[in-house]
N, C-alpha and C positions, 0 to 999 in steps of 0.2 A: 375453803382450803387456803391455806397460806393467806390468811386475815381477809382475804376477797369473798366474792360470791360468784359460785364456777357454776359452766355451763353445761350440759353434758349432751352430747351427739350420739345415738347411736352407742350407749352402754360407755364411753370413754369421755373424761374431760376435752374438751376441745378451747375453753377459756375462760380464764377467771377475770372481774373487773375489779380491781384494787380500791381501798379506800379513798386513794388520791386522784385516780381518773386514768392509773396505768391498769394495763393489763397483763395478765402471765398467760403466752399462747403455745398452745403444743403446735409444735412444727415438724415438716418431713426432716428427719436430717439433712437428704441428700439436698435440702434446699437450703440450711441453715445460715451457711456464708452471704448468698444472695440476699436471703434476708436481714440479715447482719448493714449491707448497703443501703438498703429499704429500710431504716431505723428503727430496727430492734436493737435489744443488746442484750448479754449475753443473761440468763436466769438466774442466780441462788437462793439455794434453801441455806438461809443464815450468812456470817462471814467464812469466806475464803469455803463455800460446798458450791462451787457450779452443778448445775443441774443437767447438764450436757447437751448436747446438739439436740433432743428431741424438743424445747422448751425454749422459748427467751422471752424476754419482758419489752413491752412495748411505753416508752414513759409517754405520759396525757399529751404532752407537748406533739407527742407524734400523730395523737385523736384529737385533731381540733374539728373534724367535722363527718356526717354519715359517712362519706363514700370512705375517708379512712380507717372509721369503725369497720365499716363494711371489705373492707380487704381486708383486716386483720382478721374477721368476723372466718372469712371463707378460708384462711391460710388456717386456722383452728380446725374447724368442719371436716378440712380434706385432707388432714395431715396424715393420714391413715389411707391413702387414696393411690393405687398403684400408679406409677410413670407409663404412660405410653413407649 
């Protein structure tokens, strides 16, 4: 999907790993901003289509090692995952 190879959790994409070493992560919305700090930024399908608060892309530069794979890995997993 979107030139990557996506993951699927539980019948729903949860993250695709781009050709470059970014990845495209579905996110809760209500957490998107937070995220956004945590360097993601923001997702499009193409120029100028943001893909909206449920999505953002994560560039390689921000996977430079497992445990930051592994936070993006479980922000994908759980995006689906009710708030306490």
């Amino acid at each position: 999907m979107f030139g990557g190879l996506s993951f699927m959790v539980n019948e729903r994409m949860a993250v695709a790993a781009g050709r470059v070493g970014d990845l495209l992560v579905r996110v809760n919305p209500a957490d998107y901003d937070a995220l956004l700090e945590d360097g993601g930024v923001p997702a499009f399908m193409g120029k100028d289509r943001p893909m909206g608060p449920g999505w953002l892309s994560v560039p390689s530069e921000r996977v430079q090692d497992e445990s930051d794979l592994a936070h993006w890995l479980d922000v994908g997993i759980h995006s689906g995952d009710a708030k306490a």
